[in-house]
Every structure is written in structure tokens, then in C-alpha cells.
C-alpha positions in Angstrom: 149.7 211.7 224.8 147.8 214.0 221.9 149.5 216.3 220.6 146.8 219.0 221.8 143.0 218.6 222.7 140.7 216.6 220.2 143.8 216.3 218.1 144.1 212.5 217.8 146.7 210.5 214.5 145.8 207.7 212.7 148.5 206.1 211.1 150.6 209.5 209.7 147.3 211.3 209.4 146.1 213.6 212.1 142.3 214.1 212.9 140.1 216.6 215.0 137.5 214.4 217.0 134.7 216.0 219.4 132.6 214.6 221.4 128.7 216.2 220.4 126.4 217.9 223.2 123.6 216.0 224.4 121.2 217.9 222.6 123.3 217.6 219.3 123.7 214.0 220.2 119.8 213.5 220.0 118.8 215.5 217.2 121.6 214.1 214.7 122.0 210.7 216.1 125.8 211.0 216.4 127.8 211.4 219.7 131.2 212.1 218.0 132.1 214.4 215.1 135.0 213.6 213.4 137.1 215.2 210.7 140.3 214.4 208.9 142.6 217.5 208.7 144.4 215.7 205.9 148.1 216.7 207.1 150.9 215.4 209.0 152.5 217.8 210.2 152.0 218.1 213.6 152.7 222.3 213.6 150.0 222.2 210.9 147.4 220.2 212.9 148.0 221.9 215.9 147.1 225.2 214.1 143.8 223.6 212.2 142.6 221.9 215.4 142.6 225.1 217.0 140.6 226.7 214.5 138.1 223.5 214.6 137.6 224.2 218.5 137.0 227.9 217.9 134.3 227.0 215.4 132.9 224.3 217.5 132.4 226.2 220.0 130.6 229.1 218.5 128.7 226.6 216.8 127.8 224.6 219.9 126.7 228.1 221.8 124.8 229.3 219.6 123.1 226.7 217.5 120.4 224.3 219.5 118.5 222.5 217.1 114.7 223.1 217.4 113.3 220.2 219.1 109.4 219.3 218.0 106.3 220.5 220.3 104.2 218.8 222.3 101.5 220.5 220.2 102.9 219.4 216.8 103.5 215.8 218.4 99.8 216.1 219.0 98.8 217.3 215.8 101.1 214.3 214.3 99.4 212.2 216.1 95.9 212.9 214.4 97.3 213.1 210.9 98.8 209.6 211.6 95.8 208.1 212.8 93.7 209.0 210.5 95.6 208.8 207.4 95.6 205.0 208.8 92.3 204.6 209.7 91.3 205.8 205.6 94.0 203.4 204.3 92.2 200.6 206.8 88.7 201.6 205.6 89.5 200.9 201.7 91.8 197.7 202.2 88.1 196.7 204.4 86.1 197.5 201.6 88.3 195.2 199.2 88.2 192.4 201.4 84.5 192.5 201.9 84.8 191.4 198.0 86.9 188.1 198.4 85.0 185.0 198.2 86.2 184.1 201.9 85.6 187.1 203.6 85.5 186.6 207.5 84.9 189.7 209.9 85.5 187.8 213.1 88.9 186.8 211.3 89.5 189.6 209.9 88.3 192.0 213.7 91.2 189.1 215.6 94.1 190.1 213.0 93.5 193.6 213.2 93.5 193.5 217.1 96.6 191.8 217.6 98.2 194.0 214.9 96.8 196.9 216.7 97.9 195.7 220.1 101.7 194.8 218.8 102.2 198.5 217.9 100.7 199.6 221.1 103.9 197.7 223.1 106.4 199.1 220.1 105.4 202.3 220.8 106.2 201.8 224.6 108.7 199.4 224.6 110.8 199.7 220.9 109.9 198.0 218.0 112.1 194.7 219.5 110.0 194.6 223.1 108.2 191.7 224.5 104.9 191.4 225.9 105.5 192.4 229.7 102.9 191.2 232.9 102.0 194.6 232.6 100.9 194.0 228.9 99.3 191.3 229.7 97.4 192.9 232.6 95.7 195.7 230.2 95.0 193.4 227.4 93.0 191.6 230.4 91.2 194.8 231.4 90.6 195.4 227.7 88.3 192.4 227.9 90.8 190.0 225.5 90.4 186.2 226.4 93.5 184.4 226.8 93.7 183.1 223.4 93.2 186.4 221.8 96.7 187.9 223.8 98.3 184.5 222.6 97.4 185.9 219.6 98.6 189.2 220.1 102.2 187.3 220.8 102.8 185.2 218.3 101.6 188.5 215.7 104.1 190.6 217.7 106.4 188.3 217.2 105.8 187.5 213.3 105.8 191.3 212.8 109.7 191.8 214.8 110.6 189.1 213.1 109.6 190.0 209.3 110.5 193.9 210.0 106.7 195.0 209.8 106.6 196.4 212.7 109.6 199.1 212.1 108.0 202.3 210.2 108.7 204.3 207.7 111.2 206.7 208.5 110.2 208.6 205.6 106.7 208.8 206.2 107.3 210.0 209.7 109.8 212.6 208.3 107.0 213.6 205.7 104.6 214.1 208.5 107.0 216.2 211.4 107.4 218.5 207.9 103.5 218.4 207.9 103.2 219.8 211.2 105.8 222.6 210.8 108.9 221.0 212.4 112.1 219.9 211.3 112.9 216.4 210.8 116.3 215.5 212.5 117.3 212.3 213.6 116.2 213.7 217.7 112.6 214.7 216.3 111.8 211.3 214.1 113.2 209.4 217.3 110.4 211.7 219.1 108.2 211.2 217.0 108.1 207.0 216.1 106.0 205.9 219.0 103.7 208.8 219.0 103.6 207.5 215.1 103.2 203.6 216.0 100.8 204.4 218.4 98.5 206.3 216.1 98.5 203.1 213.8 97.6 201.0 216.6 94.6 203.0 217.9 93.8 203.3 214.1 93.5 199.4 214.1 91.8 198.7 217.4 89.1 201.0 215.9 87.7 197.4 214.2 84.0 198.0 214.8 84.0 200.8 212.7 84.6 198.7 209.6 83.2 195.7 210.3 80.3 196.1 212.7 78.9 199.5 212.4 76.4 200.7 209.8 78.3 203.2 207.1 75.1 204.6 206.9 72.7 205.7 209.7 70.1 203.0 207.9 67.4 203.9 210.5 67.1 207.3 209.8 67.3 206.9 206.3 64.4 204.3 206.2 62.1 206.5 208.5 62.8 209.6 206.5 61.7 207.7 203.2 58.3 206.3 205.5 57.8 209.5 206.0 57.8 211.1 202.7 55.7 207.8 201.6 53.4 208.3 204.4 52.8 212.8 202.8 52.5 211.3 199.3 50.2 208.4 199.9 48.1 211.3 201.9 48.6 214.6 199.1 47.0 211.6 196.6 44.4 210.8 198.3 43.5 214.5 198.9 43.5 214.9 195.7 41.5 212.1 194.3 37.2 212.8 194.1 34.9 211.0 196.4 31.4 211.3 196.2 30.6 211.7 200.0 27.8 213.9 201.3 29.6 216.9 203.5 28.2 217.3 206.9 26.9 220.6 207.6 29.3 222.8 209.1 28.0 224.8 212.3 30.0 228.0 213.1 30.1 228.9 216.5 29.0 232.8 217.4 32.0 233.0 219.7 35.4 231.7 218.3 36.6 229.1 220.6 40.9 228.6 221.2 41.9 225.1 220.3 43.5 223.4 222.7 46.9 221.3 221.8 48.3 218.2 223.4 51.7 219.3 222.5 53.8 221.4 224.6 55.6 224.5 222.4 58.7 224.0 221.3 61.3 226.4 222.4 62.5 228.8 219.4 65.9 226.7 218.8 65.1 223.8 219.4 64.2 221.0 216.4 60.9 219.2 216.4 61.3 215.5 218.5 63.1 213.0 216.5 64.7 215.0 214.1 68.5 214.7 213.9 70.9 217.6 214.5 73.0 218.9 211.6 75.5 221.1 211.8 77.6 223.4 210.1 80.9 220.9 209.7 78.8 218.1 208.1 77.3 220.1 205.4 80.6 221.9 204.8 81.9 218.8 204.7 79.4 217.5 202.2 80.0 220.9 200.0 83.7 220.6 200.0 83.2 216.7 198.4 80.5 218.0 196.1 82.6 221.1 194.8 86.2 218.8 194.7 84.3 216.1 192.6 83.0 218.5 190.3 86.5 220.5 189.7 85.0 223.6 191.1 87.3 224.1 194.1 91.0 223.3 194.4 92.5 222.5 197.1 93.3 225.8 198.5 89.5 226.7 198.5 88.5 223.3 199.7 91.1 224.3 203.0 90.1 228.1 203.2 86.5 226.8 203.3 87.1 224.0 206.2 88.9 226.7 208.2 85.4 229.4 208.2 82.9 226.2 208.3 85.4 224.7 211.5 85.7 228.4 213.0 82.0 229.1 212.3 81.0 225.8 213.9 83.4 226.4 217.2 81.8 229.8 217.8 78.0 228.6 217.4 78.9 226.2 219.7 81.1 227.3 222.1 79.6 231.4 222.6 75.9 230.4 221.7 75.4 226.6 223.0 74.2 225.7 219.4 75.0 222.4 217.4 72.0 222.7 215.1 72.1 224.6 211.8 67.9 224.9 212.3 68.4 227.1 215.3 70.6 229.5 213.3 69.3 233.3 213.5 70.5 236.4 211.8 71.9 237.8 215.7 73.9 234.6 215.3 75.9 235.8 212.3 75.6 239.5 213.2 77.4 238.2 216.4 79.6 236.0 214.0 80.7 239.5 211.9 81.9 241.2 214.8 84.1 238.1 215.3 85.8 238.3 212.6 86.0 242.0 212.7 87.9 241.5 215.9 89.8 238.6 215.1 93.8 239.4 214.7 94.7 239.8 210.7 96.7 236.8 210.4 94.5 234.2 211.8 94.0 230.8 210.0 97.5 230.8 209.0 99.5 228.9 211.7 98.2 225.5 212.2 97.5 225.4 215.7 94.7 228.2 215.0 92.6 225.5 214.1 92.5 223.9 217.0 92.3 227.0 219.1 89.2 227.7 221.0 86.8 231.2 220.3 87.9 232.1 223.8 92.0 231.4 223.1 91.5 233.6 219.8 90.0 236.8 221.2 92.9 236.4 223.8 95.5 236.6 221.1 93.9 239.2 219.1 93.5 241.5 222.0 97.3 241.4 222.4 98.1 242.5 219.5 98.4 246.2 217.9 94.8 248.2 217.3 96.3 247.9 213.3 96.8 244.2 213.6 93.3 242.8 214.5 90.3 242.7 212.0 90.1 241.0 208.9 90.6 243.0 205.7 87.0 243.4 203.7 88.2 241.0 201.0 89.0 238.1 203.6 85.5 238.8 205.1 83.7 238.6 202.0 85.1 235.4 201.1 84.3 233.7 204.6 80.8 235.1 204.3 80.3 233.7 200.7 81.3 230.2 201.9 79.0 230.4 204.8 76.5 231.7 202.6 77.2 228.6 200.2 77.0 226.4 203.2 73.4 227.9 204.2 71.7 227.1 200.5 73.4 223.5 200.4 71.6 223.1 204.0 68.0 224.3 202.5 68.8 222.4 199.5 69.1 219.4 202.1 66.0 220.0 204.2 67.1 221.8 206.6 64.7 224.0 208.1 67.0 227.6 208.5 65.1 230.6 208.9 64.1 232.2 206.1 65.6 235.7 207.4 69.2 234.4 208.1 71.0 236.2 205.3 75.0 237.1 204.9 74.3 239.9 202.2 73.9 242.7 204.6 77.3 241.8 206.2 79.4 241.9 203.1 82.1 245.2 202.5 80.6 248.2 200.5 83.1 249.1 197.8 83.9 253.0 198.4 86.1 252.9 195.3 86.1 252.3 191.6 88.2 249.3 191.0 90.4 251.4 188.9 91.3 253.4 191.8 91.7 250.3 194.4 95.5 249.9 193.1 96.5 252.7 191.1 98.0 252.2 188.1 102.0 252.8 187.8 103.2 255.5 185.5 105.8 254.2 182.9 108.3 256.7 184.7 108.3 254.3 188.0 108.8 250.9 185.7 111.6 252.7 183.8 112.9 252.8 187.2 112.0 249.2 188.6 114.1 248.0 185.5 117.2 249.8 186.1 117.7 248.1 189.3 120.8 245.8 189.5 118.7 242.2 189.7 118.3 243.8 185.6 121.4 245.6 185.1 124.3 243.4 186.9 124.4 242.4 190.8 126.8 241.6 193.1 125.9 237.8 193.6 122.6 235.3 193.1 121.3 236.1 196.9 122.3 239.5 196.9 120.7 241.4 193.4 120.0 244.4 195.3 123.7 245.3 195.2 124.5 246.8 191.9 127.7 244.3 190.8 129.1 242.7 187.8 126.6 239.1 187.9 123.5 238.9 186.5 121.2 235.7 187.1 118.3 234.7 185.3 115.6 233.8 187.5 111.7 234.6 188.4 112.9 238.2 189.9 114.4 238.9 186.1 111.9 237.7 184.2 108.6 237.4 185.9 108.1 241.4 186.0 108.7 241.3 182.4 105.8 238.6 182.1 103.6 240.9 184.0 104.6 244.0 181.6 104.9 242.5 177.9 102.3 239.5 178.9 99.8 241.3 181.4 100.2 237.8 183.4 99.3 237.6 186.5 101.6 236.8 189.7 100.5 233.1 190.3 100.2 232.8 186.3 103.5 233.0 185.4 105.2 231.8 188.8 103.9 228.4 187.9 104.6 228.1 184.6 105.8 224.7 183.4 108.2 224.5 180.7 105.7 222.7 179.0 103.8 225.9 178.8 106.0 227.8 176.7 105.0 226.6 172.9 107.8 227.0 170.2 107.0 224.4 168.0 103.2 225.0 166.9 103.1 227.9 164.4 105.5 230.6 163.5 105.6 232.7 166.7 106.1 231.4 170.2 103.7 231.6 172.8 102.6 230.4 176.6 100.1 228.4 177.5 98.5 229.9 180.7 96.6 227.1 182.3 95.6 224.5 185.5 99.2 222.6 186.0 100.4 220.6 188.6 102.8 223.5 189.4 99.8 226.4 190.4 96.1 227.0 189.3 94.7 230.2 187.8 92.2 232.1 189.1 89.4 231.1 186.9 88.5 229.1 183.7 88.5 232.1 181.4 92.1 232.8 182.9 93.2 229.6 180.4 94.4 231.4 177.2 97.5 231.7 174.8 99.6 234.3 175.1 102.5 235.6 172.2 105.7 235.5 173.7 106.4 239.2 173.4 109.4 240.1 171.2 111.4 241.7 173.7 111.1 238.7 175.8 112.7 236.6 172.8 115.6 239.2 172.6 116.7 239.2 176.2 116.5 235.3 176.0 113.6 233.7 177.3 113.8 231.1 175.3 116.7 230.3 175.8 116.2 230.3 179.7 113.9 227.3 179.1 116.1 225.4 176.9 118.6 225.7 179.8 116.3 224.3 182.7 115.2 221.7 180.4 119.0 220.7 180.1 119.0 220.9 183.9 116.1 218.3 184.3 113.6 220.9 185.4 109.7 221.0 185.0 109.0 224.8 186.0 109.7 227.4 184.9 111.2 229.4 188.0 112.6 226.4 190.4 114.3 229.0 192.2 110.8 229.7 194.3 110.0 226.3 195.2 110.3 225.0 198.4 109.0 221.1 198.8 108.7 221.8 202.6 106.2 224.8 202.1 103.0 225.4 200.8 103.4 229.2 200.4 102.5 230.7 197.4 105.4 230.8 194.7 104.3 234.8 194.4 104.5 235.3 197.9 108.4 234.3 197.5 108.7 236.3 194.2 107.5 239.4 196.4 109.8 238.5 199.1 112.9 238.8 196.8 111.7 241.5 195.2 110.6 243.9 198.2 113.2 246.0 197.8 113.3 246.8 194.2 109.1 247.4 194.4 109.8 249.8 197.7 111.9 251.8 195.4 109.9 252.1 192.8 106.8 252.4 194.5 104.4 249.8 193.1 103.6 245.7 193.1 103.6 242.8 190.6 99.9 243.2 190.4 99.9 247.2 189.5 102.8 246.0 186.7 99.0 244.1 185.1 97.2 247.0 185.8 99.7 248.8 183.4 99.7 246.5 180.8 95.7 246.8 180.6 95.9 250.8 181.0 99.1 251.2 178.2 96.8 248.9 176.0 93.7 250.8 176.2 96.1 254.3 176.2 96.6 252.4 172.9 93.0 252.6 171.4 93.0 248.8 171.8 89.4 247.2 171.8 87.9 245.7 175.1 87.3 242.7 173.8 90.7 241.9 172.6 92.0 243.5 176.3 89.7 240.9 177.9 91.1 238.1 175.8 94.8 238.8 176.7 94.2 239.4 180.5 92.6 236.6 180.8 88.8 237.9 182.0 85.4 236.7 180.7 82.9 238.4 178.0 80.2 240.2 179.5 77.7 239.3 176.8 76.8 236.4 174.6 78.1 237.4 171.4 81.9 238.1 172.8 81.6 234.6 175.1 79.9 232.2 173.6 80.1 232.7 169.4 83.8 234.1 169.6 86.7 232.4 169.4 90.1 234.1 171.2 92.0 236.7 169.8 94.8 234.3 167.3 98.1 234.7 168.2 99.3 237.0 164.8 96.8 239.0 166.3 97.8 239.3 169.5 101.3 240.7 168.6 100.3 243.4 166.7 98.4 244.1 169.9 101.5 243.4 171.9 104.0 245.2 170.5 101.7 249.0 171.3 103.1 248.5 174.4 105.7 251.0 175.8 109.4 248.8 175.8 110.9 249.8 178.9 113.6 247.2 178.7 115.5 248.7 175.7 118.2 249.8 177.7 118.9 246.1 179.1 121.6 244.2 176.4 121.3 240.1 176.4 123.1 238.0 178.4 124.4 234.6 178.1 121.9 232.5 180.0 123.0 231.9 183.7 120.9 230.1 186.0 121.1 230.8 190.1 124.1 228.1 191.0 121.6 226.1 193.1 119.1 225.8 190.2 121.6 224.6 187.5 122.9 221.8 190.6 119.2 220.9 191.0 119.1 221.5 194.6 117.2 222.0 196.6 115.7 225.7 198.1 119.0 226.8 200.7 115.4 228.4 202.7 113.7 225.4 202.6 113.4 222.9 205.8 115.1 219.6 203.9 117.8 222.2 203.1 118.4 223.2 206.4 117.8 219.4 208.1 120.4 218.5 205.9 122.8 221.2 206.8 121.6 220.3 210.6 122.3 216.9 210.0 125.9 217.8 208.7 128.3 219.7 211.4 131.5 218.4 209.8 130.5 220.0 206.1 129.1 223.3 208.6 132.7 223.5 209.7 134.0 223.1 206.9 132.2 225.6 205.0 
């Protein structure tokens, strides 16, 4: 008989064993959890076991792991598919290149392999081929031998461990879609995932029968333009003919036309329908390929042409970018201006139909719904991009359709959009305990005896001794900081892997400030290249979100800017304002902050300020940071482990995934 509940001996050794709810169960794929308390002494396992129960218990009433949607399965579903249906699509195009290309062979194997993961996604990846099976592969239209060959493939593929997926690839997706991926969701979400590939295979027409191209349309377009310039040249060429007299009637007489009208939105017989989502789709390759959009813009711009092609569609019953008329986007404008402020950002909104949006915008607060005038603008100047590339494609768009009118009227000097902090508030800002000594590295609001050296410590000083901007210097490699070319130090501000700037004249070399060098910036990097880190601040990564690193920076930093009443971005508009304060030249001022010349002779036939230069430039500004003594470096204990984010999703699946170390801990 135990000695109490869950208190079980092994040997001389006592352990604590529960059995899991069934929701634990399924998300961690563990029905028992089991700890050894390490003692024998019964008095002393009795106590420890109780303590275990207590904790479980909590732990099991309060926790429920979040279990995926049927609206992320859904959305996992299309990722899946097509991701598989591209990979499919190139391994096509390099078989079309063997010597022994066969699409009838090659249509048969990608059947069968598409018909095996159908019956894995039912039945498991170890199922057989059922009568019902064979029943719908019947319907389907597949001839005996072609279900043969579905077995033995289905059986080839069990037998060779094809048919089992990636775990990690489905893990990488349920992350995609915004869920966590325990054990219960990946179990979830493998036949939805098989399923996709199958479909994704059966689709074998596509590769192998249809026409990439619609060849017709192409070939009758080109007759056509044959057809005008065989008829301009012959217009054009002399002919020696004797002109009939022309008799002009005394009353004008109406010309009659065989054709009925065509109605004002309609496009002229035979010509095909384009809409808004192909050309943005043709934009977005054309700007990718030429390095003028990143990804960010390339999504940002898919979201307006997706949610300007929905609302043509769905309010105005047009498909046709030819029928487009200036109510359209006046209509369009008053959209957006009604639209609730945080639209676009949750996944689901772009599935979301016109009518489900105004829904959720009239919900919410009066102060919650309308797009600021900056996010307007820049969904107008897409759509306006969209319009030219149509004209430029033939498209036959009114001539009076124009987004200018719509766009925001600035009623402030730029100077005055975000004023700029007096050196009284940044005095302030830097005698706050994340500068001065906190109490731990995820509390440095609370004035203590630690002090960390992270993005919250030194990115503000970037933006004041640097004039860098948030996204500049929160994605700083350590790559980018230069000690070894010249006398003086200095970053390299520039397109990395980690971030991108906000333009090409952003790229530019900055000297590292002196004060920066005193309170050990350089020595910061030197420790995180110890550490095996690439960026600068790893402390704001996340490699389960695609937030901006800024965005975190803020976050931490909230506090600290409430009481001191500015942002990181007003900490640049000091820099430029202390500098000019300073009787420093434009020109040089442009150069440092990274904007462009306005005229030829400071573009094009200068070179950038040097970096000697640049310090005696530098060091005008105010130092506000005397007060602050250096530290030996100390990283944020996470950082110098090289783990992962504790915010992140992997962080928290793995402490999901993990009861006994929760209990312990």
C-alpha cells in the first residue's frame, strides 16, 4: 500500500507519479508525469508529495493549453497545399528536361502518391486501402489498374517511411498560423497537413496538360496588333488614285450602327477581364526582382490590392479594372476611413469579407475605427502604383480615376508633427534605473543594485550620440560595428539579414561616439561575439514573431518614455535639432541622419561626410550620460545562455511541453 497518494518507491527511492488530464494528455503526448523526489525517507516524501499535489493541482486548474482553431487549421491547410503545389511545379519543370520525360508516367506516379496521402490523412500513415477507398477511387474515374497502383505506391511509401511528415515542417507551419505547436496541435494538424500534399499532387493537369500561358490570347492579341500595323502602313504609303467627288448632303443624316451600345462597365466582346490582384500580383514580382520592395512592402501591398479587389467585387459587382470609376475609390476612401485602426494585422483579416469588416469596426470605440492619414496615404499610393502598371499594360482605366485628391493634407510643419524633446526630459530619461542600477533583467523599472546591458541601455544612446533611427540600430549585426578599418570606430548602417533601412540613402557610416566607447559598447559586442551571437541586441528577437524588433524595444521601454514624456524617434529629432543648435551645416546633418541631397551638387558630385569629420561634428552634442560610470559588461542571463526569447512561442511550447521542470521551478 503507498505510503500516501501518487507517492510510489522504486528500490529505496521514492517518486511522485500523476496521472495527466485528458487535455494535458493530448497536447503533450504524455499520460503520466513523473518525478523523482530524490529521498528515502518516507517523512520526507510524504511532505514533498504533498507539495507536488498542491502545485499540480493549481497547475491543472488553471492552465489548459491552447488547442489550434478551426480557422488556423484552415489557413494551414492553404499554406501547405500550396507551398506543395510550387515545390511540384519546379521538380515538373526539371523533369521536362530529362531525356526520358513521360507525362502519362509521370500524371500515374503523382496520382497514386496523391491518393496514398489521401488514406494517411484518414486512416494514419500505417492504414490500408479500405472497400470504401476503393469505392471513391472508382467514382474518381481510376481504372482498376491505376488503384493497383495506388496500392502497391501506398505500400512502397509505409514501407520506406515516405509517407510520415515532417514534424518540423508542420511545427513551422501551426507557428505560421499563430498557434502553438504542442504535441496535441501537430497531432491535429498531420492529416489536415497530408491531405494538403495530396490534393497538391492530384492537381496533375496543371503541370502537365494545361498551357502555362493562355497561348490563345496571346496569339490573337499579337494578330491584332499585326492586323493595326499592316493597316497604319498602308495609310501611310502614296497611291496615285483619282478621289471620287464627295457630295455633302444639305441635311446631316445619323449613321446607323449594327452594334448594340456597350453598357458603361462593361469591356468590349472578347477582351479578357483583369483585375486588381493580377496586376498587383505582377507589380509585387516586378518591384521584388528589381530590389525595390522588401518583403514587408511586398505584404503591405498584397493586403490593400486583396482588400481593394474584395470590396470592388463584393459592394460594386466589379471584377474588371476597365470599369473602375473615381465613385469607386471615393466609395473605397470612406472604407478605409471607417475601417477599425488595427485592421490587416491579424491574419484572419485577410480572409474576412467587406461585409464581416464593417461589422467589427462598428463594434468597436468611435477612437478605434479609421485609419490614421499616414496608413491611408500609403494604401492609396500602392493603388495608385497598381493603376499606372495597369495603363502601362493596356488596360483601358478612365482617364479621370485619380487617388491624389484622396490623400491627407498636412496641417503641420514636419518640425511640429513630433516635437522635439528638450535636453531637460533626456537628462531625465537617463537617470532612470535600466541606466543607473535595477532590480533584476525583467524588472529595470525598479531602481536596484543590477545593471544589464541590453537594447533598452544602449539603443537610446544610439538614437542620441548616433541620430540612428529605431529599426537602424535594432538590427544591427555585429558585423556592423567596424573597429578594425581606420583609427576610430564606427557602424555600418545598412540592408542586413537582421532588418532593412528605410531607404538607400539611409546606408551610411557612422563614428562611434566617444561616450559610447566609454560606457563600453565595444566591449558589449566583443561579449556577444564570445556568446556566438550575430546581432547586436538578441534580447528582442523572437524566432516565432515577425514583429518589429523596435516595436519590442518600445514595449520594454514604455515606462521610462511615459516618464519622461517623449519616444525613440523624438530622441533623432534631438540629435538633428542639438546639431543645428550647433551651427552645423545641412549638408553634413543630411549625411549623418541618413537623408538624401536635395540638389545635384550635394548628391551626385559629393562624397559623404569622412568619419574624422563626423566626430568633430559628433562630439557638439550635449553629453547627457556623464553622470552614468562604466560597468563591467553583463549581458541579460538568457542572452549570455543563448536562449531563446522566455516571450516567444518555442519558449513557451517548451515550457508547455515540460510540467515536471514547471513544478519544479
Amino acid at each position: 500500500m503507498a505510503l500516501a497518494a501518487n507517492l510510489h518507491r522504486r528500490g529505496a527511492v521514492y517518486y511522485w507519479r500523476r496521472r495527466m488530464p485528458a487535455k494535458f494528455a493530448l497536447a503533450t503526448g504524455a499520460n503520466w508525469l513523473k518525478l523523482s523526489l530524490r529521498t528515502r525517507e518516507p517523512v520526507r516524501a510524504r511532505f514533498l508529495a504533498a507539495q507536488l499535489d498542491a502545485t499540480a493541482a493549481d497547475l491543472f486548474m488553471t492552465t489548459m493549453p491552447d488547442a489550434i482553431t478551426k480557422e488556423q487549421l484552415a489557413t494551414l491547410f492553404r499554406k501547405a497545399f500550396l507551398g506543395h503545389e510550387a515545390k511540384l511545379d519546379r521538380v515538373a519543370a526539371f523533369a521536362r528536361q530529362e531525356p526520358g520525360f513521360d507525362p502519362v508516367a509521370e500524371m500515374a506516379s503523382e496520382r497514386a502518391m496523391g491518393w496514398s496521402y489521401r488514406v494517411a490523412s484518414v486512416k494514419g500513415v500505417n492504414g490500408r486501402l479500405g472497400e470504401d477507398d476503393h469505392a471513391a477511387m472508382a467514382k474518381a474515374g481510376l481504372a482498376e489498374i491505376e488503384i493497383a497502383g495506388v496500392e502497391e505506391c501506398l505500400d512502397t511509401m509505409q514501407r520506406s517511411g515516405a509517407l510520415a511528415p515532417s514534424k518540423a515542417r508542420i511545427r513551422e507551419i501551426i507557428e505560421d498560423v499563430g498557434a502553438l505547436p504542442t504535441p496535441g496541435n501537430v497531432a491535429r494538424a498531420e492529416p489536415i497537413y497530408l491531405r494538403a500534399l495530396g490534393e497538391a499532387l492530384l492537381r496533375t493537369r496543371d503541370r502537365f496538360v494545361s498551357d502555362a500561358l493562355p497561348y490563345d490570347d496571346l496569339i490573337a492579341a499579337l494578330g491584332t496588333e499585326a492586323c493595326k500595323v499592316e493597316s497604319e502602313r498602308r495609310v501611310a504609303e502614296p497611291f496615285a488614285a483619282v478621289a471620287d467627288p464627295i457630295t455633302v448632303p444639305s441635311v446631316p443624316q445619323p449613321i446607323a450602327s449594327s452594334a448594340p451600345p456597350l453598357a458603361p462597365n462593361s469591356a468590349p466582346a472578347g477582351a479578357s477581364t483583369v483585375t486588381i490582384n493580377a496586376i498587383g500580383v505582377k507589380l509585387i514580382a516586378e518591384k521584388r526582382q528589381d530590389g525595390e520592395w522588401d518583403d514587408k512592402t511586398c505584404r503591405q501591398a498584397e493586403f490593400i490590392f486583396t482588400l481593394f479587389g474584395r470590396f470592388l467585387r463584393e459592394e460594386h459587382g466589379l471584377t474588371d479594372l476597365a470599369g473602375l470609376r473615381q465613385t469607386h475609390c471615393d466609395a473605397f476612401d470612406g472604407l478605409l476611413r471607417a475601417l477599425f485602426k488595427s485592421v490587416g494585422k491579424s491574419p484572419k483579416d485577410k480572409h474576412r469579407s467587406i461585409r464581416d469588416l464593417r461589422r467589427i469596426s462598428e463594434a468597436k470605440k468611435p477612437d478605434e475605427r479609421g485609419l490614421a492619414s499616414g496608413t491611408r496615404d500609403r494604401h492609396l499610393t500602392f493603388l495608385g502604383q497598381a493603376l499606372v502598371r495597369a495603363r502601362k499594360a493596356g488596360v483601358a482605366i478612365d482617364l479621370s480615376v485619380s487617388l491624389t485628391e484622396f490623400r491627407a493634407r498636412k496641417k503641420k510643419r514636419g518640425r511640429d508633427q513630433r516635437p522635439t524633446p528638450p535636453s531637460t526630459a533626456l537628462e531625465t530619461f537617463f537617470s532612470l534605473p535600466v541606466f543607473t542600477g535595477c532590480r533584476a533583467w525583467n524588472d529595470m523599472h525598479t531602481a536596484g543594485p543590477e545593471l544589464f546591458h541590453r537594447a533598452a541601455y544602449f539603443g537610446p544612446m544610439l538614437a542620441h550620440y548616433e541620430g540612428m533611427r529605431r529599426e537602424e540600430f535594432c538590427a544591427l549585426s555585429v558585423e556592423d560595428v567596424i573597429n578594425s578599418n581606420g583609427e576610430h570606430p564606427y557602424l555600418h548602417v545598412c540592408f542586413n539579414e537582421f532588418g532593412r533601412v528605410k531607404n538607400t540613402q539611409s546606408v551610411r557610416n557612422l563614428a562611434l561616439h566617444p561616450e559610447l566607447v566609454r560606457l563600453g559598447f565595444l566591449d558589449y559586442v566583443t561579449a556577444l561575439l564570445r556568446s556566438g551571437h550575430k546581432r547586436d541586441f538578441p534580447n528582442l528577437f523572437s524566432p516565432s514573431t515577425r514583429g518589429l524588433l523596435g516595436d519590442r524595444l518600445y514595449d520594454e521601454l514604455r515606462p521610462a518614455f511615459t516618464k519622461a514624456g517623449f519616444t525613440t524617434h523624438q530622441v533623432r529629432h534631438h540629435f538633428g535639432n542639438a546639431l543645428k543648435q550647433q551651427r552645423v551645416a545641412e549638408e553634413f546633418r543630411a549625411d549623418l541622419l541618413g537623408h538624401g541631397g536635395k540638389t545635384e551638387t550635394t548628391e551626385r558630385y559629393c562624397n559623404p561626410i569622412g568619419i574624422k569629420l563626423q566626430l568633430e561634428e559628433l562630439t557638439k552634442l550635449p553629453v547627457l550620460t556623464a553622470h552614468l560610470k562604466p560597468k563591467p559588461i553583463r549581458l541579460v542571463p538568457w542572452v549570455e545562455r543563448g536562449e531563446i526569447a522566455p516571450w516567444s512561442h518555442a519558449s513557451r511550447r517548451r515550457a508547455a511541453s515540460s510540467p515536471a521542470r514547471r513544478v519544479r521551478e
